[in-house]
Short mmCIF file of the C-alpha atoms (twelve columns), coordinates in Angstrom:
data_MODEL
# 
_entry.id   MODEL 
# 
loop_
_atom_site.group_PDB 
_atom_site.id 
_atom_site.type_symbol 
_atom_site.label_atom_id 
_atom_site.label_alt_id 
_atom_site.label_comp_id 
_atom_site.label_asym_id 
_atom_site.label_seq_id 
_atom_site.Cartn_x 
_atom_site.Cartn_y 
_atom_site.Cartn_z 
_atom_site.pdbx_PDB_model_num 
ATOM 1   C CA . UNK A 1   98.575  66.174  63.670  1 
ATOM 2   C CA . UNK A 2   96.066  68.797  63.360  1 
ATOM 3   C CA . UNK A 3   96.193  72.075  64.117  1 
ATOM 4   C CA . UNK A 4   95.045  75.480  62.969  1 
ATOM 5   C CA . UNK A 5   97.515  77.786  61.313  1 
ATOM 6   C CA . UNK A 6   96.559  81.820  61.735  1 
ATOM 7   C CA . UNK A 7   97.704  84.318  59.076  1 
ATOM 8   C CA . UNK A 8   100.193 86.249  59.534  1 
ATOM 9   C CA . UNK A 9   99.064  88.714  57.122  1 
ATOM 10  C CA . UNK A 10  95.032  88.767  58.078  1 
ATOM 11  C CA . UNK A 11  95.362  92.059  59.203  1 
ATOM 12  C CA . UNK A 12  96.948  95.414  58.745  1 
ATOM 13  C CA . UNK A 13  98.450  97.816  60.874  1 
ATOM 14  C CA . UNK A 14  100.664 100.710 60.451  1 
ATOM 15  C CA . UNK A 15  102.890 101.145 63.632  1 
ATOM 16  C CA . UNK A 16  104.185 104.854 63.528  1 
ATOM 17  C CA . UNK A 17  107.580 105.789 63.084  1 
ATOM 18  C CA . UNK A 18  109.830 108.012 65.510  1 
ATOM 19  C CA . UNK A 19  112.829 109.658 64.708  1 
ATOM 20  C CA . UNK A 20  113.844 109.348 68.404  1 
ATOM 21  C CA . UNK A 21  113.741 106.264 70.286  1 
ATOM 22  C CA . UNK A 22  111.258 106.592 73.006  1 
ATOM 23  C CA . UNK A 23  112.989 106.820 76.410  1 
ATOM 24  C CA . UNK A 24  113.539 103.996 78.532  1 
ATOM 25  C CA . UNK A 25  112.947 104.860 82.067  1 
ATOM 26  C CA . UNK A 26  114.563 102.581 84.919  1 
ATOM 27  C CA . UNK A 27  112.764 101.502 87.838  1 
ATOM 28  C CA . UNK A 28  112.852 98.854  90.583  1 
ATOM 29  C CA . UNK A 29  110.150 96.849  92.363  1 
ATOM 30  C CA . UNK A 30  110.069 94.693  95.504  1 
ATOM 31  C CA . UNK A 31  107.636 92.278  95.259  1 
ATOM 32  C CA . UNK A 32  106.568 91.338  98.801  1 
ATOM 33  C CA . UNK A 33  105.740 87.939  98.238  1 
ATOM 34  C CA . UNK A 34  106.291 84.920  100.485 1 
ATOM 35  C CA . UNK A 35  110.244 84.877  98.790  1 
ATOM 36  C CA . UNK A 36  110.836 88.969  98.379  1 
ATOM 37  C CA . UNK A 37  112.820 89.674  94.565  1 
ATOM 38  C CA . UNK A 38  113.913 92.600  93.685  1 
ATOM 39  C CA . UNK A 39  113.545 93.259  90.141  1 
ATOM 40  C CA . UNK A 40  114.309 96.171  87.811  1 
ATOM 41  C CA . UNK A 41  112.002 96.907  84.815  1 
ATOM 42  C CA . UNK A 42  112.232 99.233  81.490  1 
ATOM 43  C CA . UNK A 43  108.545 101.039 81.492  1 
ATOM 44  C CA . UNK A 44  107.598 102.515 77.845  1 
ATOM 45  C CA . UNK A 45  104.348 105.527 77.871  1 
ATOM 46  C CA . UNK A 46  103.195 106.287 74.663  1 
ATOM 47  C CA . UNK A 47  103.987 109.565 72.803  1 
ATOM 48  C CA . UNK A 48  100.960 111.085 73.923  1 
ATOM 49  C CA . UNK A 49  100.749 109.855 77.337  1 
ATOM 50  C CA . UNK A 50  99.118  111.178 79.715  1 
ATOM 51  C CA . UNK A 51  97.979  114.042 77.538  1 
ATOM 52  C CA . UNK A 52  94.923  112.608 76.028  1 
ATOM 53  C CA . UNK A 53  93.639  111.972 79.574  1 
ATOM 54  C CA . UNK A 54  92.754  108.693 78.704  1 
ATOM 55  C CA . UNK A 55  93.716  105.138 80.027  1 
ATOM 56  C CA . UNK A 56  96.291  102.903 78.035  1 
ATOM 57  C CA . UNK A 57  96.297  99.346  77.405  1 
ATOM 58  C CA . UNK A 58  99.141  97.213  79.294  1 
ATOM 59  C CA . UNK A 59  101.473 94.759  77.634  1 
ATOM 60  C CA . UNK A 60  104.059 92.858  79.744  1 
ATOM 61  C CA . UNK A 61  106.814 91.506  77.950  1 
ATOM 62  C CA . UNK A 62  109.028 88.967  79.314  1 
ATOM 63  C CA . UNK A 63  112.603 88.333  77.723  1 
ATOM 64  C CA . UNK A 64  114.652 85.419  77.367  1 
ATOM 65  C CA . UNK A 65  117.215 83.367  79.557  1 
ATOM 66  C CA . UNK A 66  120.352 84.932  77.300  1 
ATOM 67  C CA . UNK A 67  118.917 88.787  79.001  1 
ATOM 68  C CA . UNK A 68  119.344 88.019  82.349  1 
ATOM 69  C CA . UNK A 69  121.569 89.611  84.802  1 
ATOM 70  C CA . UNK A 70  121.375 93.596  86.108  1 
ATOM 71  C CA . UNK A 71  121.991 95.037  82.826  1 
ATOM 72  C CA . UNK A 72  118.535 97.093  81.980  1 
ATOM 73  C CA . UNK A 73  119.595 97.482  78.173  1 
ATOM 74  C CA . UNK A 74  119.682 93.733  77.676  1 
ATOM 75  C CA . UNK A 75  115.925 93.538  77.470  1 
ATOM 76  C CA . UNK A 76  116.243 96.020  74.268  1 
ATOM 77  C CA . UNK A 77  117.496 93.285  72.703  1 
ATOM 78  C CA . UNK A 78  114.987 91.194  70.760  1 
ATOM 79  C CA . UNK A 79  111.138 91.804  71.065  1 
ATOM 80  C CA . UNK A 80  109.295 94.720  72.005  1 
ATOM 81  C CA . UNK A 81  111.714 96.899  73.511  1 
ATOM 82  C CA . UNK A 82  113.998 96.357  70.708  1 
ATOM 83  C CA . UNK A 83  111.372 97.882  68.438  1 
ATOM 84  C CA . UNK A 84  110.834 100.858 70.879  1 
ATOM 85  C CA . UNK A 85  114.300 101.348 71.018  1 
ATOM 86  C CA . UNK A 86  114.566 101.516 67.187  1 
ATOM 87  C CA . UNK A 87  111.636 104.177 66.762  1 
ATOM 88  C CA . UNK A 88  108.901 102.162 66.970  1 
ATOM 89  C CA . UNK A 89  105.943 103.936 68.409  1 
ATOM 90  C CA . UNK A 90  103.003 101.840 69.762  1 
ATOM 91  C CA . UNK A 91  99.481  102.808 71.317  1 
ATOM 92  C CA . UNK A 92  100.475 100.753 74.987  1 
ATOM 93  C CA . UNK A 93  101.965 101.183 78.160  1 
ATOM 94  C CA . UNK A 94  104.962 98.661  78.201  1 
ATOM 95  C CA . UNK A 95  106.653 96.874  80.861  1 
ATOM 96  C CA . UNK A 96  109.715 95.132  80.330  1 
ATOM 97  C CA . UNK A 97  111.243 93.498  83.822  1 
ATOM 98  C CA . UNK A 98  114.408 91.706  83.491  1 
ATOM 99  C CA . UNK A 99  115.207 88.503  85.205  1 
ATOM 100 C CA . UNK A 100 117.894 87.983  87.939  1 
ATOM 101 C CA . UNK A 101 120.635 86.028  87.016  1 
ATOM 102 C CA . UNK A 102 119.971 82.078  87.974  1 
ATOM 103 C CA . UNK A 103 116.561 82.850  87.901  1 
ATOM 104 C CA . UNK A 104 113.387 81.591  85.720  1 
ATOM 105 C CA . UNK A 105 110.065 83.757  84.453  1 
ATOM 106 C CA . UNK A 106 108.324 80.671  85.288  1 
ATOM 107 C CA . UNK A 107 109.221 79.335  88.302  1 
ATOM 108 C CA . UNK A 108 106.517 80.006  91.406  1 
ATOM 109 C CA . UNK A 109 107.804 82.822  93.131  1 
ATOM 110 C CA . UNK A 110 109.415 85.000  89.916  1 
ATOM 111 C CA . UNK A 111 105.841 84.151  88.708  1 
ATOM 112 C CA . UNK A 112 103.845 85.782  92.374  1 
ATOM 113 C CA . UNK A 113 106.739 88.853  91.688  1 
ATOM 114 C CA . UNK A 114 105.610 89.138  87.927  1 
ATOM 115 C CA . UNK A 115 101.552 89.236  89.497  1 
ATOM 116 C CA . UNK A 116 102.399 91.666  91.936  1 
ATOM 117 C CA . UNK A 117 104.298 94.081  89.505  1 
ATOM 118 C CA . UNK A 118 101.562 93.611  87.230  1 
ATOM 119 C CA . UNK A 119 98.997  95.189  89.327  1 
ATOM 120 C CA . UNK A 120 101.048 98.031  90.791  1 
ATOM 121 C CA . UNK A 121 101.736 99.403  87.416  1 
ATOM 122 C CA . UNK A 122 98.009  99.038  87.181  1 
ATOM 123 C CA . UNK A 123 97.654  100.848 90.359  1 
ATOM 124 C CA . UNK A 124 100.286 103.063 89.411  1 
ATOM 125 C CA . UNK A 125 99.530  104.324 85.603  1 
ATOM 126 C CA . UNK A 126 96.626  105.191 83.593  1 
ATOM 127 C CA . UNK A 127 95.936  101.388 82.108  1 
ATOM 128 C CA . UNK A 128 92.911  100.547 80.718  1 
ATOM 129 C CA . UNK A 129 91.992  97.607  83.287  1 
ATOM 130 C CA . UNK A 130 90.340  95.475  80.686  1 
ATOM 131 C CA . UNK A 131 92.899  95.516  78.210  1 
ATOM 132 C CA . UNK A 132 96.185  94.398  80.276  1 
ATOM 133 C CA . UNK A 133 98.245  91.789  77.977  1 
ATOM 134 C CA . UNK A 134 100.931 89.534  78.262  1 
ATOM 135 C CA . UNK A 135 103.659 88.356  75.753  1 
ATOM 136 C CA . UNK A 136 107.676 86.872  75.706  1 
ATOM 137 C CA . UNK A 137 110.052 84.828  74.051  1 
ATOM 138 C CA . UNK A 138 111.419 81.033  75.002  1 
ATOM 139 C CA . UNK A 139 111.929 81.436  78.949  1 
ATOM 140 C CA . UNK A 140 109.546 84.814  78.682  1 
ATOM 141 C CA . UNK A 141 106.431 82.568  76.561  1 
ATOM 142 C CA . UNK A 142 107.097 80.072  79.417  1 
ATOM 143 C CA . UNK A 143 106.477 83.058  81.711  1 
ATOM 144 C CA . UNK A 144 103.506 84.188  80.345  1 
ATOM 145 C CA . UNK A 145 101.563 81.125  80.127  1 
ATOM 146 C CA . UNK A 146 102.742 80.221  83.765  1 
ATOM 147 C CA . UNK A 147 101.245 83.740  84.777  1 
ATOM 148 C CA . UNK A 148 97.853  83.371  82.836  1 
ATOM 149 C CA . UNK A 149 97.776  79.870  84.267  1 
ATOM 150 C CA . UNK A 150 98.452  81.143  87.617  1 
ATOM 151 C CA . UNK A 151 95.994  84.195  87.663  1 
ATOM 152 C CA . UNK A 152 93.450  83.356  84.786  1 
ATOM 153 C CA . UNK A 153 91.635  86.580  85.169  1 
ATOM 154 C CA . UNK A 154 94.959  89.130  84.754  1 
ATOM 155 C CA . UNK A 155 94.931  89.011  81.007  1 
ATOM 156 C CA . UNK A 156 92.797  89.979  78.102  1 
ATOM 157 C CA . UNK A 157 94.734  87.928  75.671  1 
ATOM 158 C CA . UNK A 158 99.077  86.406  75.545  1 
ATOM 159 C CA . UNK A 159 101.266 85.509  72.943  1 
ATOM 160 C CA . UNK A 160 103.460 82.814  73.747  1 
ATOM 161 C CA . UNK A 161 106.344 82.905  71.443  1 
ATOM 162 C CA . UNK A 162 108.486 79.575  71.304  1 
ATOM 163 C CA . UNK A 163 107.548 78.546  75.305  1 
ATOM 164 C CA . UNK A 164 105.647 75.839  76.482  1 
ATOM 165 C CA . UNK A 165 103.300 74.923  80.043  1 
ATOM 166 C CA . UNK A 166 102.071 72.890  82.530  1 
ATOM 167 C CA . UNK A 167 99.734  70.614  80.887  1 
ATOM 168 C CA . UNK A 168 98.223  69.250  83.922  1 
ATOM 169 C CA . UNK A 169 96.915  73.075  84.587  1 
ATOM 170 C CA . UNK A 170 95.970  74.017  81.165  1 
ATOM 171 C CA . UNK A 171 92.125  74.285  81.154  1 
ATOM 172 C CA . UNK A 172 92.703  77.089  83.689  1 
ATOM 173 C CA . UNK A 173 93.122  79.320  80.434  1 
ATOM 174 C CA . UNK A 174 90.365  77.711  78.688  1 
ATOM 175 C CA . UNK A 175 88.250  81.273  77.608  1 
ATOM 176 C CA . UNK A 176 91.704  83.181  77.096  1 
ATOM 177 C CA . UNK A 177 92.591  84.444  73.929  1 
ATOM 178 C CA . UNK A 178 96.191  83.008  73.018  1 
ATOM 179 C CA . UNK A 179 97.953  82.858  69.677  1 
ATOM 180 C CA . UNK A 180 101.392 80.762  69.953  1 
ATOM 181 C CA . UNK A 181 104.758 81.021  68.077  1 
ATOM 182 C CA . UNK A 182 106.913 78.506  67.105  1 
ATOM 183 C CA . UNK A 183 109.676 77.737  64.967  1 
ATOM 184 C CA . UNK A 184 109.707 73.905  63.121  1 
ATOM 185 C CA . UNK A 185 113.066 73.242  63.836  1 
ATOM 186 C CA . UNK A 186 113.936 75.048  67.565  1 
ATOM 187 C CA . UNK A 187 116.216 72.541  69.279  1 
ATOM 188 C CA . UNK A 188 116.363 74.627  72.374  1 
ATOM 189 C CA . UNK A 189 112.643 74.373  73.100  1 
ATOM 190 C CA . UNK A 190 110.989 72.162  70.914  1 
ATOM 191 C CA . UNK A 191 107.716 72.879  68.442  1 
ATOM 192 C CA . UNK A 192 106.223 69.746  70.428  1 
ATOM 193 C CA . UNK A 193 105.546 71.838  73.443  1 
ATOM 194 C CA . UNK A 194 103.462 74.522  71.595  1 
ATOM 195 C CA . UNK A 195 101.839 71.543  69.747  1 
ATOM 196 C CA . UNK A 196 100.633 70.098  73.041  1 
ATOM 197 C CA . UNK A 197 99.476  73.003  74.281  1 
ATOM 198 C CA . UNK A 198 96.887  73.807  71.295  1 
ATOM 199 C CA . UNK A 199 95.842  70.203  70.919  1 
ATOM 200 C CA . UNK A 200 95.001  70.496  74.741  1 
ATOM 201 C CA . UNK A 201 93.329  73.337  74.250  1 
ATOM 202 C CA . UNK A 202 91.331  73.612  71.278  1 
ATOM 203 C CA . UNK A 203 89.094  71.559  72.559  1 
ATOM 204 C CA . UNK A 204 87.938  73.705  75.459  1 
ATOM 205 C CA . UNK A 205 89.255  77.072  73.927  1 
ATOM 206 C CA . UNK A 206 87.678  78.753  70.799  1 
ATOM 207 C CA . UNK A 207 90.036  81.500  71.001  1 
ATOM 208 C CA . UNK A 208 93.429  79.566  70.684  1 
ATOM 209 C CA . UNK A 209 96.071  79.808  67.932  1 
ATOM 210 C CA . UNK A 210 99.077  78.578  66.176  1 
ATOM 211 C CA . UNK A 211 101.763 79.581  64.216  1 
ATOM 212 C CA . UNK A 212 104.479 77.418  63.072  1 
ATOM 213 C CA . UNK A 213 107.196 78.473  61.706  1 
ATOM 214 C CA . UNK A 214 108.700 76.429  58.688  1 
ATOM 215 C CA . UNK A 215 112.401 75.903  58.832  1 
ATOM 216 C CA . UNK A 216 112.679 78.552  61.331  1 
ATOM 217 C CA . UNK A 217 115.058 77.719  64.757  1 
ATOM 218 C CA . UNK A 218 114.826 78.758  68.196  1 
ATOM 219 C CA . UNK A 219 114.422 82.525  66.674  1 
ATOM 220 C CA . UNK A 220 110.706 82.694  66.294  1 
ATOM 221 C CA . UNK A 221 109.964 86.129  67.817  1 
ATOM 222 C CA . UNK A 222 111.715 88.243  65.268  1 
ATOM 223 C CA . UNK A 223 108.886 87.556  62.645  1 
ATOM 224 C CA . UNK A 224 106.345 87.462  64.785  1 
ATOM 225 C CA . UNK A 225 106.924 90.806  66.531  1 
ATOM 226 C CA . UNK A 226 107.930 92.446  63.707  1 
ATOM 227 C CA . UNK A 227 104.519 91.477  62.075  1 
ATOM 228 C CA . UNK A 228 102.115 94.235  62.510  1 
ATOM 229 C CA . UNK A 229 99.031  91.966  62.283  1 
ATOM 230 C CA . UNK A 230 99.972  90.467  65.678  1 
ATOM 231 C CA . UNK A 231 99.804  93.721  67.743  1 
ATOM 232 C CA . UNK A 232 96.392  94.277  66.391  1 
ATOM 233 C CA . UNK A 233 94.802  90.813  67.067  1 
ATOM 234 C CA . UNK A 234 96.529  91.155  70.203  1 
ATOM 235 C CA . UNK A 235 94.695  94.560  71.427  1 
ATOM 236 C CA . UNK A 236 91.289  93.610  69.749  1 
ATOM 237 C CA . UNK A 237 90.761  91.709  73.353  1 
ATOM 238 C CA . UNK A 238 89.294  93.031  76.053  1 
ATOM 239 C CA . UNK A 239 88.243  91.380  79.676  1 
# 
């Protein structure tokens, strides 16, 4: 099978370094959908936020199935947050909602909830509109794509890591921006479905990506969001 491996390495970014772990703040949103969810979300501002008067990009990151429940500092865990939690300092707004017990990032009405968060932290916050992003991890890269697929226009560019999607829906995303993760060997969710979803969409999509992981299990986030290449291809995008 064909596909297109990107570098890891291509690029290089230096992520600054805190001494402090940037504060999670707690909040909760009802999403007033046709099924109302309550959900409670970490939000991450930047060190200099609002200070330089200027608007922010947006990264939402969705976590896994093993982070559910209503414990906020589960979504510290891998990804993102863990990183911001460790010192990490990054140049975006982040938004890190956790998942209800029982439920899924990408079934229909967590997905209208995820939309409708979304865009009141747009309302909300000083985000740049054109540079609002999406990324997560097994259940969470499900998420994302189900979001992008759902609302084409919302992001400027997602990384899937270790999910999979709807093929029948897939050329919905056909001009967005998407690099996938994967690890060779995940027996939870298998490389096949990122496979599918590049071979479906290279075709259509210029701007699609793959990364497999050799030898690597389910774990495929911890090297790719520990890479520093990936947060700059992933804010080179804009709408």
């Amino acid at each position: 099978m064909d596909y297109r491996i990107l570098s890891l390495f291509f690029i290089t970014l230096i992520i600054a370094s805190d001494p402090k772990p940037m504060e999670i703040q707690t909040h909760y949103f009802n999403a007033k959908t046709d099924k109302e969810l309550d959900l409670q979300y970490a939000l991450y501002l930047p060190d200099d936020y609002p200070d330089t008067g200027e608007t922010y990009p947006l990264v939402l990151f969705l976590h896994g199935a093993g982070e559910r429940g209503g414990n906020l500092d589960l979504v510290k865990i891998h990804g993102i947050p863990k990183l911001i939690d460790e010192g990490k300092s990054f140049p975006f707004i982040t938004i890190a909602p956790q998942c209800p017990d029982e439920g899924y990032w990408d079934r229909p009405e967590y997905v209208r909830s995820l939309i409708s968060l979304i865009k009141e932290i747009m309302k909300t916050y000083a985000v740049d509109k054109t540079r609002v992003y999406g990324t997560g991890l097994s259940m969470g890269g499900l998420g994302t794509l189900a979001i992008a697929i759902k609302e084409p226009g919302l992001f400027a560019a997602i990384i899937p890591v270790c999910g999979g999607a709807d093929l029948k829906k897939i050329d919905r995303i056909n001009q967005l921006p998407i690099w996938l993760f994967h690890g060779e060997a995940d027996s939870v969710i298998p490389v096949e479905n990122s496979l599918s979803i590049y071979d479906a969409l290279k075709p259509i999509n210029e701007h699609v990506f793959l990364t497999i992981y050799k030898g690597v299990g389910h774990d495929s986030w911890t090297e790719t969001y520990e890479n520093e290449a990936v947060y700059e291809w992933l804010l080179m995008y804009r709408k």
